[in-house]
C-alpha positions, -999 to +999 in steps of 0.1 A: +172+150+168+139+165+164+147+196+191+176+208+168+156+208+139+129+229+158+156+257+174+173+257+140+136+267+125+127+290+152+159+307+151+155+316+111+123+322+122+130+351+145+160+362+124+178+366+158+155+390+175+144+367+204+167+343+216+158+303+214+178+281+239+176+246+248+185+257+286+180+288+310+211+313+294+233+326+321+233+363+307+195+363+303+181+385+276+153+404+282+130+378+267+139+347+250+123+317+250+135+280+264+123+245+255+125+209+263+110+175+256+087+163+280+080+133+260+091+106+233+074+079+216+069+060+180+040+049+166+039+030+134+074+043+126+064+082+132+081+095+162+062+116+183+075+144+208+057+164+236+078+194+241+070+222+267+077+258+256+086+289+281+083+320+270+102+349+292+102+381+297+103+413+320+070+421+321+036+399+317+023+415+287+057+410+267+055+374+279+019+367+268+030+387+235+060+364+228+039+334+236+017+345+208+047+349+185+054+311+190+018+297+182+025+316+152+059+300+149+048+268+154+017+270+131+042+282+106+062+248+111+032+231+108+022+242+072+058+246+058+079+215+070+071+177+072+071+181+115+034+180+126+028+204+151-003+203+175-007+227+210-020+205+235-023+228+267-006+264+283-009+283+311+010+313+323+030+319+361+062+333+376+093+318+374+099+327+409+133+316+409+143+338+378+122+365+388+109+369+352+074+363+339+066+330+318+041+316+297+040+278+292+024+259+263+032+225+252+033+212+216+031+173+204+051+167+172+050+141+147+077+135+125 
């Protein structure tokens, strides 16, 4: 399952300094970041993934700053694994439930 394989390589790549979670923690951290697929599909035997990224945090400028963190993240991925990454959009709002700011990008994988 292609979303282990991506929390598994964000985790190492954080080293545990911003939490990576597949769903909204219930003791939220001060900024972590949360994903999900959006979309699936195969074509010619690849499978392709959309999945949309949310990054959190306390303030706006932390959240921008951890959004950046992940491009790097995932442009990382992209040159070091066999899991082609590729941003396809983002924008930034308040989570008004959570009460936290959040940055949204979205990334289509190949693998």
């Amino acid at each position: 399952m292609i979303e282990v394989e991506v929390k598994d390589f964000l985790d190492t790549y954080f080293e545990g300094n911003v939490s990576v979670c597949l769903e909204i923690p219930k003791n939220m951290p001060k900024k972590f970041i949360v994903f999900q697929c959006v979309d699936k599909g195969r074509e010619d035997y690849i499978e392709a993934v959309t999945l949309e990224f949310c990054t959190y945090a306390d303030s706006k400028y932390e959240a921008a700053l951890l959004e950046e963190s992940l491009r790097e993240a995932m442009d990382s991925m992209h040159s070091t694994t066999d899991i082609s990454c590729k941003i396809s959009g983002g924008d930034d709002d308040m989570d008004t439930s959570l009460k936290k700011y959040r940055y949204r990008c979205y990334y289509n994988l190949h693998h």
